[in-house]
C-alpha positions in Angstrom: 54.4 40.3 253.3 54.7 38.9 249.5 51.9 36.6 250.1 49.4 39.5 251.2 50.8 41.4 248.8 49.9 38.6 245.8 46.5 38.0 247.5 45.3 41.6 247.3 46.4 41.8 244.0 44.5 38.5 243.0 41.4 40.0 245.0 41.9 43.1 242.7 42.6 41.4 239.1 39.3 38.9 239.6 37.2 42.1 240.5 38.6 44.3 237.3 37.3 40.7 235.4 33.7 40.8 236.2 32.9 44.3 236.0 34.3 45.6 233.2 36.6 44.4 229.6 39.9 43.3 230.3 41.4 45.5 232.5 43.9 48.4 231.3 44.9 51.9 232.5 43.5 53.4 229.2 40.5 51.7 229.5 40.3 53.2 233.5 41.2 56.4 231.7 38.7 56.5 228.8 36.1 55.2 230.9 33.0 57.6 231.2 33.1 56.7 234.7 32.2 59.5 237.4 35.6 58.8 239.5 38.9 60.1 238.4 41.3 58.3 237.0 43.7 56.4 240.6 47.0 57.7 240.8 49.4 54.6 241.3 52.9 54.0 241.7 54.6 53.0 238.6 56.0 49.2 240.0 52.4 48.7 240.8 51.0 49.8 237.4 53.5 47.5 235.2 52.3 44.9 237.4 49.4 45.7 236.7 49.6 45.8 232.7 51.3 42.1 233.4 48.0 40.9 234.7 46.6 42.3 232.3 48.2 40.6 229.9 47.9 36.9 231.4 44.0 37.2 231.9 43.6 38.2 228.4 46.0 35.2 227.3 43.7 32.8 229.0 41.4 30.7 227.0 38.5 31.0 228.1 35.5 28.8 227.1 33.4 30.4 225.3 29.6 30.0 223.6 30.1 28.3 220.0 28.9 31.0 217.5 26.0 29.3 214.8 27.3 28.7 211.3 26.1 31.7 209.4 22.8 31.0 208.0 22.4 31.6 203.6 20.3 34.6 202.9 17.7 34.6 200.6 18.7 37.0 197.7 15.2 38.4 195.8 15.6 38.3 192.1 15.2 41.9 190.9 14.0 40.4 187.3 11.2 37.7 188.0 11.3 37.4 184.1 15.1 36.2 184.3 14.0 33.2 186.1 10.9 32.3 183.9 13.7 32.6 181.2 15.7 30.2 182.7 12.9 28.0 183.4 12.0 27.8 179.7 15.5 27.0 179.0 15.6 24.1 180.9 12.1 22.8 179.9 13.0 23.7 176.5 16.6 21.6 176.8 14.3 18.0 178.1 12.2 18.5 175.3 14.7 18.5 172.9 17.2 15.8 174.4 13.6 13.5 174.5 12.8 14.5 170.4 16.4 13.9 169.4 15.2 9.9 169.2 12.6 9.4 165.7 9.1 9.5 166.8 9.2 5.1 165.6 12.2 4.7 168.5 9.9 7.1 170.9 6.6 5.2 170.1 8.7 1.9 170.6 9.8 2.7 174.1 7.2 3.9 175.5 6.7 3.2 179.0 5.0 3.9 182.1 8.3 4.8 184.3 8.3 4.2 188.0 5.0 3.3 189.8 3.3 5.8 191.9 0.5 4.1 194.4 -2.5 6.6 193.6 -3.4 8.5 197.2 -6.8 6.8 197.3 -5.4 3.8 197.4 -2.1 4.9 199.6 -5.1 5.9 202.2 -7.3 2.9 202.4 -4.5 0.6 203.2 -3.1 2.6 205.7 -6.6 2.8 207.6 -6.2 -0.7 207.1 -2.6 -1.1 208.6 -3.8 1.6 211.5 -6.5 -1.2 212.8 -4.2 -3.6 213.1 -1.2 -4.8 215.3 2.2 -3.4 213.4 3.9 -5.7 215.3 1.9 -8.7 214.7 1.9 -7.6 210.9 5.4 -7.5 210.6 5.9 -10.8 211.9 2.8 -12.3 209.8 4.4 -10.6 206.5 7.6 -12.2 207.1 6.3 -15.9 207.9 4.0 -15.2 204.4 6.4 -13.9 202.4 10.0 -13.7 203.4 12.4 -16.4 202.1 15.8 -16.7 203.6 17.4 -17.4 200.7 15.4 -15.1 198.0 14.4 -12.6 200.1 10.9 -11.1 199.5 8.7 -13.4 197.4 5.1 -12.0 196.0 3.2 -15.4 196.0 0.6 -16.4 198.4 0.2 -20.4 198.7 -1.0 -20.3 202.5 -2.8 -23.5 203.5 -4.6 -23.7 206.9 -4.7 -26.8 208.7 -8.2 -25.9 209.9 -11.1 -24.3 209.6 -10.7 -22.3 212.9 -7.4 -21.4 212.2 -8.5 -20.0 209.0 -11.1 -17.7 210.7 -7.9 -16.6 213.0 -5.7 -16.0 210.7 -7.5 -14.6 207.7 -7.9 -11.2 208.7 -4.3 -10.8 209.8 -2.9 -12.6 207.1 -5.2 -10.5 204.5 -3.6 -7.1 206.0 -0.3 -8.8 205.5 -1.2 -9.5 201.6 -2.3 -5.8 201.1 0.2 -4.3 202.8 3.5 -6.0 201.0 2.3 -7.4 197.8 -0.5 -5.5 196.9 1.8 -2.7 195.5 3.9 -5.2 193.8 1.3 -6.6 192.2 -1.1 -3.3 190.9 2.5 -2.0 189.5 3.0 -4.9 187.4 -0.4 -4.8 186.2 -0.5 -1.2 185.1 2.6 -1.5 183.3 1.2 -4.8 181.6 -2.1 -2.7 180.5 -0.4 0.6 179.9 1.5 -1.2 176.8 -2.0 -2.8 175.9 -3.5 1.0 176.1 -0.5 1.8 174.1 -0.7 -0.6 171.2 -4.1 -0.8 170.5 -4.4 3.4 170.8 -8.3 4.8 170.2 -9.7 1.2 169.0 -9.6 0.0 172.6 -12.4 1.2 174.5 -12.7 -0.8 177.7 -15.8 -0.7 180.4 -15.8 -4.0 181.5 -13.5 -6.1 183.5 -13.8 -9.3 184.1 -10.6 -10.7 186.3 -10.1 -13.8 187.6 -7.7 -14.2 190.8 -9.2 -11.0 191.7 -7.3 -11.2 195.3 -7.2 -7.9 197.2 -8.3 -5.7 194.5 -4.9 -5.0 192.6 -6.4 -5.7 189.1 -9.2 -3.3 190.1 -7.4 -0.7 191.3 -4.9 -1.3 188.3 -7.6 -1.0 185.2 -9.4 1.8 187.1 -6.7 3.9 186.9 -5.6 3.1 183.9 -8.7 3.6 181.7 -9.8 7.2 182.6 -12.4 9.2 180.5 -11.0 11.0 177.9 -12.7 14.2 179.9 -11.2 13.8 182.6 -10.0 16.7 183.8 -8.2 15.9 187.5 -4.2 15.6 187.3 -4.5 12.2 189.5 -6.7 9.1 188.2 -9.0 8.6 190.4 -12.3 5.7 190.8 -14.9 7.9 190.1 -13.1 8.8 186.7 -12.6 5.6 185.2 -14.0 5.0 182.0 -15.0 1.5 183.4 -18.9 0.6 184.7 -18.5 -2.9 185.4 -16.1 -5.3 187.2 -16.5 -9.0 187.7 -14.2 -10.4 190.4 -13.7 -14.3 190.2 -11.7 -15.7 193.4 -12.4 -18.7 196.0 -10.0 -17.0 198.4 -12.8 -14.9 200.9 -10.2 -13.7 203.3 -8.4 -11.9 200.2 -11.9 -10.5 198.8 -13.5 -9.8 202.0 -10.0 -7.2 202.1 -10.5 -5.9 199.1 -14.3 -4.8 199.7 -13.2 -2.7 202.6 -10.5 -0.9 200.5 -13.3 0.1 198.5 -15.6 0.9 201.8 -14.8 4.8 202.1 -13.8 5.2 198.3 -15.6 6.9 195.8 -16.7 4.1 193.1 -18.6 6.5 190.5 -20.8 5.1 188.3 -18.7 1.7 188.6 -21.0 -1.5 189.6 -18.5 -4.2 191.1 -19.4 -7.7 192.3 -17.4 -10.8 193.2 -18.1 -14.2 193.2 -16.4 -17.9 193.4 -16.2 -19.4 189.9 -17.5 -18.2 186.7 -20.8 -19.3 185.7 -22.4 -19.5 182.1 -25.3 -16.4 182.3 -21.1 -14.3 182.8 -20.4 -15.0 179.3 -20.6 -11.9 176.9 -21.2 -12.2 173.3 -19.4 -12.2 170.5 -20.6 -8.9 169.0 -20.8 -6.9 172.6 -17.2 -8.3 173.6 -15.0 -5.5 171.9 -15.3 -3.6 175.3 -14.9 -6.3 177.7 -11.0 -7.2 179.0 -10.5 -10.5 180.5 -7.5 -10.1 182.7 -5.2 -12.9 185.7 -2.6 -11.8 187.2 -0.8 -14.1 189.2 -3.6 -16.6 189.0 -2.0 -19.7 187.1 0.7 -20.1 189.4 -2.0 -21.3 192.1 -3.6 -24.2 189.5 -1.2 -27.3 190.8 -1.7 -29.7 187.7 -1.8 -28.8 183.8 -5.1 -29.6 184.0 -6.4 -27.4 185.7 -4.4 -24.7 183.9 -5.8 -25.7 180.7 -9.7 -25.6 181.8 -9.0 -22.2 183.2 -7.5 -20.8 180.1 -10.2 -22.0 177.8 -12.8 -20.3 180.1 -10.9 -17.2 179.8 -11.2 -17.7 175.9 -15.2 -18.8 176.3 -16.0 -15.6 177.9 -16.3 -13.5 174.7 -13.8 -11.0 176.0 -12.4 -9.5 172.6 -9.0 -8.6 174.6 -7.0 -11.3 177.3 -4.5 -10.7 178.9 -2.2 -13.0 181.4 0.1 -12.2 183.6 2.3 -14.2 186.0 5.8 -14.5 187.8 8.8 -14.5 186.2 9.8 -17.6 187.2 10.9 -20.6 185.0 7.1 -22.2 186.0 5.5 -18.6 185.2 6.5 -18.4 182.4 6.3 -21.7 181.1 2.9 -21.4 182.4 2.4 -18.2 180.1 3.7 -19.8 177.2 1.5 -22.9 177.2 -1.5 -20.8 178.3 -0.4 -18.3 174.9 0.4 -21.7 172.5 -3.0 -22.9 173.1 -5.3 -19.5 173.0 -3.4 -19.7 169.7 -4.5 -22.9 168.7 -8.5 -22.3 169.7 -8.0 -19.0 167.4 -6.8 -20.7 164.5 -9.2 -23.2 165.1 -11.8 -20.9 164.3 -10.2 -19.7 161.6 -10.2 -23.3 160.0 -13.9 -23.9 160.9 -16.5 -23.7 157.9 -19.1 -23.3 161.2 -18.0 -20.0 162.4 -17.4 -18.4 158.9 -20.2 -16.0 159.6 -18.6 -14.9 163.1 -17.7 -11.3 163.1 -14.8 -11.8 164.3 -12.6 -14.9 164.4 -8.7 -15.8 165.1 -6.3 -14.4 167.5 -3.2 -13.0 167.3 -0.3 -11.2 170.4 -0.4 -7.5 170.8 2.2 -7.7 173.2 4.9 -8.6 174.1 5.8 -11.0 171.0 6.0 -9.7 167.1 4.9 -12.9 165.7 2.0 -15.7 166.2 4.6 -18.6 166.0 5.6 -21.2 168.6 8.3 -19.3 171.2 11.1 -19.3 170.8 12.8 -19.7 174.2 10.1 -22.2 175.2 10.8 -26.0 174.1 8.0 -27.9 175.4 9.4 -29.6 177.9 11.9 -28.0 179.8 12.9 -23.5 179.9 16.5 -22.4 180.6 15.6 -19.1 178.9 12.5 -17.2 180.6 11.1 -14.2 178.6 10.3 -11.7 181.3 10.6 -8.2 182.3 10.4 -5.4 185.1 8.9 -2.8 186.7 9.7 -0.4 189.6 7.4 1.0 192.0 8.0 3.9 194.6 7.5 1.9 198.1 5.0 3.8 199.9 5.6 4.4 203.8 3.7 1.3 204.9 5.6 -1.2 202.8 9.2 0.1 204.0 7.4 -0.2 207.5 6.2 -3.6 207.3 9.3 -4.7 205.3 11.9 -2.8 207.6 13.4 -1.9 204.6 15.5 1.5 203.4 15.5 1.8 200.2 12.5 3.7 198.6 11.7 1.3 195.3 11.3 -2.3 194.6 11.5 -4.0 191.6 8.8 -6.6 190.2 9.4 -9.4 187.6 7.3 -10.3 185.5 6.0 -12.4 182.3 3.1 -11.6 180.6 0.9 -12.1 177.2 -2.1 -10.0 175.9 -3.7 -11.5 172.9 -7.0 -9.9 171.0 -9.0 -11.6 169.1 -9.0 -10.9 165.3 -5.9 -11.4 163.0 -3.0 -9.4 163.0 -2.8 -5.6 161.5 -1.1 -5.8 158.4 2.3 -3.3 157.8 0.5 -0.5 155.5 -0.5 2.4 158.3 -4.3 3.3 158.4 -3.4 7.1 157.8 -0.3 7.2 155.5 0.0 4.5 152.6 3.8 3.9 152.2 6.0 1.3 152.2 7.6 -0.3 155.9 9.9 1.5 158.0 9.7 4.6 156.1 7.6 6.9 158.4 8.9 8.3 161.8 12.4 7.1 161.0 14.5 10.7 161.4 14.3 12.5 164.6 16.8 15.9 165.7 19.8 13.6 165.9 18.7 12.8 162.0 17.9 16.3 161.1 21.5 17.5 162.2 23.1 15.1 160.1 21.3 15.7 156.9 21.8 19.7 157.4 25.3 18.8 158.0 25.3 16.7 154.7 23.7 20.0 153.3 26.4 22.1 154.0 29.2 20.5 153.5 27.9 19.7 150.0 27.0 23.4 149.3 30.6 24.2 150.3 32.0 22.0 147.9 29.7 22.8 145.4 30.7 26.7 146.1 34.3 25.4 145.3 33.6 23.7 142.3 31.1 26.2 140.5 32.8 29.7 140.2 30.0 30.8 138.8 28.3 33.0 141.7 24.7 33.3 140.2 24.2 29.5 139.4 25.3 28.8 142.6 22.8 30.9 144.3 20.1 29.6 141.6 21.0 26.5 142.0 21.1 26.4 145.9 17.7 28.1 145.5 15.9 25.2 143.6 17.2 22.6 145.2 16.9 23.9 149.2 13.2 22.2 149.5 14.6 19.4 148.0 17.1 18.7 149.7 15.6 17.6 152.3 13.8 14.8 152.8 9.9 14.6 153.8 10.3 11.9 156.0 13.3 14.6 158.0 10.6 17.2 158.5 8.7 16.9 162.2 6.2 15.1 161.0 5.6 13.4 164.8 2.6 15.2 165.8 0.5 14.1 163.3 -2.0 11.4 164.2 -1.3 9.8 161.0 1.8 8.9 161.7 1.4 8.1 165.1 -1.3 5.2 163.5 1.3 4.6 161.4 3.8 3.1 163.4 0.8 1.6 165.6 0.4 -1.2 162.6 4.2 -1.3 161.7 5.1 -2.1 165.7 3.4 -5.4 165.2 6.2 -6.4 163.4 8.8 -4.6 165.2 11.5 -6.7 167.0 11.2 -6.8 170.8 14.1 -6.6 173.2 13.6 -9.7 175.2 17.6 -9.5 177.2 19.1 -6.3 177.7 21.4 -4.5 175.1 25.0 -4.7 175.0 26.1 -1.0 174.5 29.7 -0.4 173.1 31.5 2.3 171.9 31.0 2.0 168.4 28.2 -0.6 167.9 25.2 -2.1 169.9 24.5 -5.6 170.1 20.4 -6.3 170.6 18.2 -9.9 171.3 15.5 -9.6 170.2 12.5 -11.3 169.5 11.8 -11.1 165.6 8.4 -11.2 163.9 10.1 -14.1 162.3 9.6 -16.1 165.7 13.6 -16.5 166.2 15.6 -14.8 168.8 18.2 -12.9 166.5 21.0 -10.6 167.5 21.0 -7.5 165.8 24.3 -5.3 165.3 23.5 -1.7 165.1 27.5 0.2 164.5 27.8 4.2 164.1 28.2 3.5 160.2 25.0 2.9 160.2 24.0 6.5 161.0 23.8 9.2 163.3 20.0 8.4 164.2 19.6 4.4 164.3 22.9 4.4 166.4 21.7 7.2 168.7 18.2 5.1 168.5 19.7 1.7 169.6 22.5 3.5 172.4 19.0 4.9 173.9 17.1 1.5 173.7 16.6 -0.3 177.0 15.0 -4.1 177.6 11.8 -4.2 177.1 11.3 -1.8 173.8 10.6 -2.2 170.4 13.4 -1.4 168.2 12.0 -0.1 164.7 15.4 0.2 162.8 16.8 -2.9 160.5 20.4 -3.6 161.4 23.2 -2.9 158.7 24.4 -6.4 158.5 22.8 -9.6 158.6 21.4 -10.8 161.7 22.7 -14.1 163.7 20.0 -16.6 164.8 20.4 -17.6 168.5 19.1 -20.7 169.6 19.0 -23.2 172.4 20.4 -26.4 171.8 17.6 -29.3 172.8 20.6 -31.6 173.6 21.2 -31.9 177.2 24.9 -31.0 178.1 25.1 -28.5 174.9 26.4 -25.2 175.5 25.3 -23.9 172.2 23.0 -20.7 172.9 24.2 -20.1 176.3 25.5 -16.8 175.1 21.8 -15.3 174.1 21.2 -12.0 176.2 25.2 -11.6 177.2 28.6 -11.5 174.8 30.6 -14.8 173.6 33.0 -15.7 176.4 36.1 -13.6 176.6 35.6 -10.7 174.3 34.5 -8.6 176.8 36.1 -9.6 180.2 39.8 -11.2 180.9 40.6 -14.5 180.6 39.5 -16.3 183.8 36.7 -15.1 186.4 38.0 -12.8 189.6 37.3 -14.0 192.6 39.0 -13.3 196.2 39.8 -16.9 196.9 41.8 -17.6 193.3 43.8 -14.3 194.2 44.3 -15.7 197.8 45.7 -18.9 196.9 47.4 -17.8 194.0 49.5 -15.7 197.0 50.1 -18.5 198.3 51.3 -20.6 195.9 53.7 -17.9 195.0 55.1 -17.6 198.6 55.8 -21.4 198.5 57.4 -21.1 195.1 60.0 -18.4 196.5 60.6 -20.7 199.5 61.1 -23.8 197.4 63.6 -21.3 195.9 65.2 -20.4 198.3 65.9 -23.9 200.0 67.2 -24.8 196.9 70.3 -21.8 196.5 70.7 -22.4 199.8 71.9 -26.1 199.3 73.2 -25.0 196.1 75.4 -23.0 198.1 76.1 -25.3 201.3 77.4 -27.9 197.8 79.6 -24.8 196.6 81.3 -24.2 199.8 81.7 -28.4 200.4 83.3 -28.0 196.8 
């Protein structure tokens, strides 16, 4: 009897679940059903409401809702936002002019390479005929080192000639596809502070660039020397301000890649050609070589004996190109290589000088535009041996196909590199072209500077106001002298072009930051090469002033710092004794100022444990037979 009892009323609490909400007399009663209401007995109705209760108890499982979405609000006062807009523009601009105009001029730099989309396409049409997988494992036999990773230099030797032919189209892709980038972003930066330097006086239309490879110096001067008219917001070929390239390589499986980046590009009016070596109907003449660059990148690396570097640096000097520039790893044998390759284009250009034969040449001697202040020996190169390697470093954004190729995550890489761009000619003297005053005092005050001379200003007036009780002199007073009172050098005088030429000729004897700066709280500590041809260290504290402080806190390896220091500079130098420890220090702090006393390491913590849980068992073996001798006592 119970049991069809508790079935009926099973049968009759599933059906109230699927046809309508959980079941309830008021619901029955409210319902806008056309039967009436069921009259019940009132045991069966509180048995009821108890089923009731127990279904609607019941966890049931149930769809998730989706997270709310944000709704787009429209702003009622589009001018609000332009305001704000403004404001924030307005805000960069001013954080950027709060450095002088010299300490802006000085660090000027090209910021993180961007491959232009030309180029970004013609190497992936490139990658896309090709077998990725193959590719991957041909860029990692090139150029992957299991110890240093990633290397940029191409040495391959083929033990035939038939493995050559194999292997040269493959290992071509390879070279365009991982060090290509590398390479055209180390060149732009190298010819960006060459564009930089010279300013307007460097008009360049011909290239001629030895170690031409795949096309990365090409692609890197194109782009860099655009027509002044140019009026597209990316570089492209067809608006270079250069009509002739000369490409110089004996590696055909390189240039036989670089012609067919160029296949489906738009060239312009440029007129390119490669060939093997350099032959004598190349050379320009003196008077037609102002235009004409001479550019290697990468190239002296590949010359095995000293030699052979030597022969191919005085054909880069033979050429007539009025501007050369060199460019190689940054590498104790790159940049020794540099360095010998700059001593002796040097030497030729004083050779000249010295030469009653060429007295009528219209131009003769050489001097470094970049990056050295001086026309000295180095000072970090010897002669013999480098510890020290003068270098520096530039980032480029990897596009897809090198993090592809590389299996790599991160977006950027970082290229070293050490370079020297010499012109012929001697070097500019101090005095600016537009403004005739004396050094360092033109471009020297930016906002940072102009805050603390109207701070000055007024808290002289208000002791002054103090002082004088006399309320019309003070305003008569205060009148005359508020021109005055600042000076000429404090008003923004950076966008005149005077200026900016200026500081062009004073830069030549600006010192370079060849380490990076040590940045403290209340001074900054800077290597630097100096036009003197030492490297010094140069101590810029906050007594020094608001602006040269704010100047040097912002400075970053690789600039040009135009500010003296306050105190006397120390002379760093490496000792030529072997063993000597003297100079060690240049490019970091002396040896526990900055850090504790001992180096940190895992392994001296580890066994420093466990020396001191022997050293509390030792103890306690010894109380314990202290003890035992106690209670023999």
């Amino acid at each position: 009897m119970l049991r069809s009892a508790s079935a009926t009323l099973r049968i009759v609490a599933h059906s109230t679940r699927h046809v309508s909400p959980p079941f309830s007399t008021s619901a029955v009663a409210a319902s806008t059903q056309p039967n009436a209401a069921l009259d019940l007995d009132p045991s069966l109705k509180a048995l009821l409401q108890d089923i009731d209760i127990s279904l609607t108890s019941h966890k049931h499982v149930t769809a998730k809702t989706p997270p709310r979405e944000l709704e787009t609000v429209a702003i009622e006062h589009p001018e609000e936002a332009e305001d704000a807009q403004d404001f924030v523009e307005d805000q960069s601009e001013r954080s950027e002019h709060r450095k002088s105009p010299a300490a802006r001029f000085g660090s000027k730099k090209i910021g993180a390479v961007v491959l232009p989309t030309e180029l970004q396409k013609s190497i992936t049409a490139l990658i896309d005929a090709s077998d990725k997988v193959q590719l991957h494992s041909d860029a990692t036999r090139l150029f992957f080192d299991e110890t240093e990773g990633w290397d940029h230099a191409y040495d391959v030797k083929y033990r035939s000639r038939k493995q050559g032919a194999r292997h040269s189209d493959r290992d071509g892709t390879a070279f365009a596809s991982v060090v290509l980038p590398a390479h055209y972003s180390a060149i732009c930066a190298v010819l960006h502070q060459v564009k930089h330097r010279l300013g307007p006086q460097l008009n360049v239309q011909r290239i001629i660039d030895w170690g031409s490879g795949a096309g990365s110096g090409l692609w890197a001067s194109m782009n860099t020397f655009q027509k002044s008219n140019s009026a597209s917001e990316e570089p492209s070929l067809s608006t270079s301000n250069i009509f002739t390239y000369l490409g110089i390589d004996k590696r055909d499986e390189l240039v036989a890649i670089g012609k067919r980046l160029l296949r489906d590009t738009d060239l312009g009016a440029l007129s390119a050609t490669w060939q093997r070596s350099f032959r004598e109907d190349d050379i320009v003449k003196r008077t037609e070589g102002h235009d004409t660059l001479a550019l290697s990148a990468f190239m002296l690396s590949t010359l095995q004996t000293p030699l052979a570097r030597k022969k191919f640096v005085k054909e880069l000097w033979e050429s007539g190109a009025h501007t050369i520039v060199l460019i190689d790893h940054k590498t104790k044998a790159g940049f020794q290589n540099i360095a010998e390759a700059r001593e002796y284009l040097l030497d030729m250009g004083r050779k000249e000088l010295n030469d009653p034969e060429t007295a009528d040449w219209p131009v003769r001697g050489a001097h470094v535009v970049a990056p050295c202040p001086h026309d000295g020996s180095c000072p970090l190169y010897s002669g013999k041996s480098v510890s020290l390697v003068c270098g520096f470093s530039q980032r480029l954004q990897r596009p897809p196909f090198v993090r592809l190729t590389k299996h790599a995550r991160e977006g950027h890489e970082d290229i070293e590199y050490s370079y020297v761009a010499i012109q012929r000619g001697p070097r500019p003297s101090t005095v600016g072209e537009g403004i005739t005053t004396h050094v360092g005092s033109v471009g020297r005050v930016g906002a940072i500077g102009r805050e603390e001379a109207e701070q000055i200003r007024l808290k002289e007036e208000r002791v002054t106001k103090e002082l004088v009780l006399d309320a019309d002199h003070v305003e008569t007073r205060h009148e005359a002298e508020a021109t005055d009172q600042i000076p000429a050098e404090i008003s923004p005088v950076e966008i005149l072009e005077e200026v900016e030429a200026a500081l062009r000729n004073e830069a030549f004897h600006w010192p370079r930051l060849v380490f990076p700066p040590l940045k403290k709280s209340g001074h900054i500590i800077i290597d630097a090469c100096t036009p003197e041809g030492k490297i010094m260290r140069l101590t810029i504290p906050k007594s020094q002033g608001k602006q040269p402080f704010y100047d040097a806190r912002k400075s970053s390896w690789g600039d040009i710092f135009p500010h003296p220091p306050k105190n006397r500079p120390q002379e760093r130098f490496q000792s030529k004794r072997q063993g000597a420890s003297r100079g060690d220090d240049i490019g970091k702090r002396a040896k526990g100022r900055d850090h504790t006393k001992g180096e940190k390491s895992y392994s001296k913590v580890e066994e420093a444990l466990k020396e001191r849980k022997r050293a509390s068992r030792r103890d306690r073996a010894v109380q314990k037979e202290d003890l035992a001798l106690l209670d023999e006592q």
